[in-house]
C-alpha positions in Angstrom: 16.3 -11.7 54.6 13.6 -10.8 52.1 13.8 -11.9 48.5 14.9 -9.4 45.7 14.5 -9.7 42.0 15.5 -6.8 39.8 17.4 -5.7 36.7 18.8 -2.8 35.3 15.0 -1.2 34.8 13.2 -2.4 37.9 12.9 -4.7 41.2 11.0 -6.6 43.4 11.2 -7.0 46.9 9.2 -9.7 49.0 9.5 -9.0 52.6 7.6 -12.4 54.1 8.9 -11.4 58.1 5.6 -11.1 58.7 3.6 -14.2 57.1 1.0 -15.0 55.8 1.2 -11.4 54.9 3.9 -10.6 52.1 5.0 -7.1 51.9 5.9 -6.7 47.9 8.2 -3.3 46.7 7.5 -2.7 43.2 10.4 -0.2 41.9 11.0 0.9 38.6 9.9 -0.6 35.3 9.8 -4.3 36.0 10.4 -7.1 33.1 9.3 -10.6 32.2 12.2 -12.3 34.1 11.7 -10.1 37.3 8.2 -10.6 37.4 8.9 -14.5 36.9 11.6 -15.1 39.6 8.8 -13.2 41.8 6.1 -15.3 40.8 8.0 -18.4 41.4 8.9 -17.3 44.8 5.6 -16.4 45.3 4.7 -19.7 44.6 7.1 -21.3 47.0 4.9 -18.8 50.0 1.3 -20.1 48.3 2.4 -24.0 49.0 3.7 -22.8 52.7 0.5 -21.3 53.5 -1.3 -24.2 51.8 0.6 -26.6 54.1 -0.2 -24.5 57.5 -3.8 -23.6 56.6 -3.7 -19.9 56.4 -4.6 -17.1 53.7 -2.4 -15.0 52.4 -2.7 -11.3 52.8 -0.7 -9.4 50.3 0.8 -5.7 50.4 2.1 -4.5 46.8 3.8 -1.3 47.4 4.2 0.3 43.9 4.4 3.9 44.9 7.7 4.2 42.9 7.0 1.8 40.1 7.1 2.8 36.5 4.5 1.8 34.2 5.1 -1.5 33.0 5.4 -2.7 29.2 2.1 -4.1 27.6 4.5 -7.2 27.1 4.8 -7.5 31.1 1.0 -6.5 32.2 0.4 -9.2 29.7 2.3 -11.6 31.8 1.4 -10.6 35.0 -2.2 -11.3 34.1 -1.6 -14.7 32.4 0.4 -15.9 35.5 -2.0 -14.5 38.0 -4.6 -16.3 36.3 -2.2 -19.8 36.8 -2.1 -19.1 40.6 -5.3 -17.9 41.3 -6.7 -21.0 39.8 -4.2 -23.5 41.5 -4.7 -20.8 44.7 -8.5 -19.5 45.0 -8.7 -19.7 48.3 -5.5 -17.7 49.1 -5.1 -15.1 47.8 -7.9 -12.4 47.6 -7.3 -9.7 46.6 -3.9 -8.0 46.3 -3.9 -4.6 48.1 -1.6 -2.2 45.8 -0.1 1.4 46.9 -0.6 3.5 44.2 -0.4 7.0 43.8 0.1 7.7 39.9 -3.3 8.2 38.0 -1.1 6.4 34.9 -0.4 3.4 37.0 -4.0 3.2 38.6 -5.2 2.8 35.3 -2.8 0.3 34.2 -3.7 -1.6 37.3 -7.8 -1.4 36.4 -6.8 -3.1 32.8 -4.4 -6.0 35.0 -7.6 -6.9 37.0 -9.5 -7.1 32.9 -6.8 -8.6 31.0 -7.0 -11.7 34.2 -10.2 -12.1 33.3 -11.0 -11.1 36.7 -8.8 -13.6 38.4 -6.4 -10.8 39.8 -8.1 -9.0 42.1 -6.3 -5.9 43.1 -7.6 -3.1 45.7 -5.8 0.4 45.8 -4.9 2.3 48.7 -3.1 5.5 49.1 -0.6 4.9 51.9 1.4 1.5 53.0 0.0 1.9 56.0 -4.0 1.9 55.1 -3.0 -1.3 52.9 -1.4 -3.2 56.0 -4.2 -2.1 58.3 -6.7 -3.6 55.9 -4.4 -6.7 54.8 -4.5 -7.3 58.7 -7.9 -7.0 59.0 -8.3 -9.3 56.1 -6.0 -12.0 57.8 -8.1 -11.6 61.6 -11.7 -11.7 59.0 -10.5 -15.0 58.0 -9.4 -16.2 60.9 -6.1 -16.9 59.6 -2.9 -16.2 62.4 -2.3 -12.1 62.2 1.7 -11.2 61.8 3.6 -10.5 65.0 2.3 -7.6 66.6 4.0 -4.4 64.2 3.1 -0.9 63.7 2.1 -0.1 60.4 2.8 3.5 60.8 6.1 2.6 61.4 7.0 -0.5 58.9 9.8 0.2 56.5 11.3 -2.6 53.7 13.9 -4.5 54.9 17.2 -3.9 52.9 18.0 -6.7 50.8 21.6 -7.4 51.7 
């Protein structure tokens, strides 16, 4: 079952079926205690591949996200900065679906406002970012998920 986080304005999904890779839905405007239970989870999935030796290839899906408060791109950045400090070898970079010109933008100033720590890559389709977040995990030798075609992935349903 994959691990929600949401509020009235927004949600997360983590879908980690398929680890190391962790397929992420962005939906909605996200706030501070979303973005926190996700990073804490996220956490939790850092320490697992840790333990088993593996990097971590991770899909962000934001194709129906809203642009998020200066408050919360504020936190994102701060806490990516935590992880990818305590995580370097992990987690590099983020692959994120985007296909608003607003929320590309607000995604370039994430990457600045981490002082470079978040690296994020955007794609125009789910499936071009799974292709290339599998190519990233076969690069670094680390175990590719079960065979699954991107073409055809859809997000679990939470319940």
């Amino acid at each position: 079952m994959p691990a929600q986080f949401s509020s009235s304005e927004g949600s997360i999904l983590l879908d980690e079926q398929h680890f190391p890779m962790i397929l992420q839905r962005w939906e909605g405007a996200v706030t501070v205690d979303v973005v926190r239970g996700h990073f804490e989870h996220s956490i939790a999935l850092l320490e697992r591949a840790r333990r088993e030796n593996v990097a971590v290839s991770v899909v962000l899906d934001a194709s129906d996200a809203a642009r998020p408060t200066s408050i919360v791109r504020k936190f994102i950045a701060d806490h990516a900065d935590e992880i990818a400090a305590q995580w370097p070898e992990l987690l590099r970079p983020t692959r994120v679906v985007i296909q608003s010109a607003p929320l590309r933008g607000v995604i370039t100033a994430l990457g600045w406002l981490s002082r470079g720590a978040l690296q994020l890559a955007s794609y125009p389709s789910r499936v071009s970012a799974i292709r290339a977040a599998i190519a990233h995990l076969e690069s670094v030798g680390s175990a590719t998920p079960e065979p699954f075609d991107p073409s055809t992935y859809e997000f679990p349903s939470p319940d």
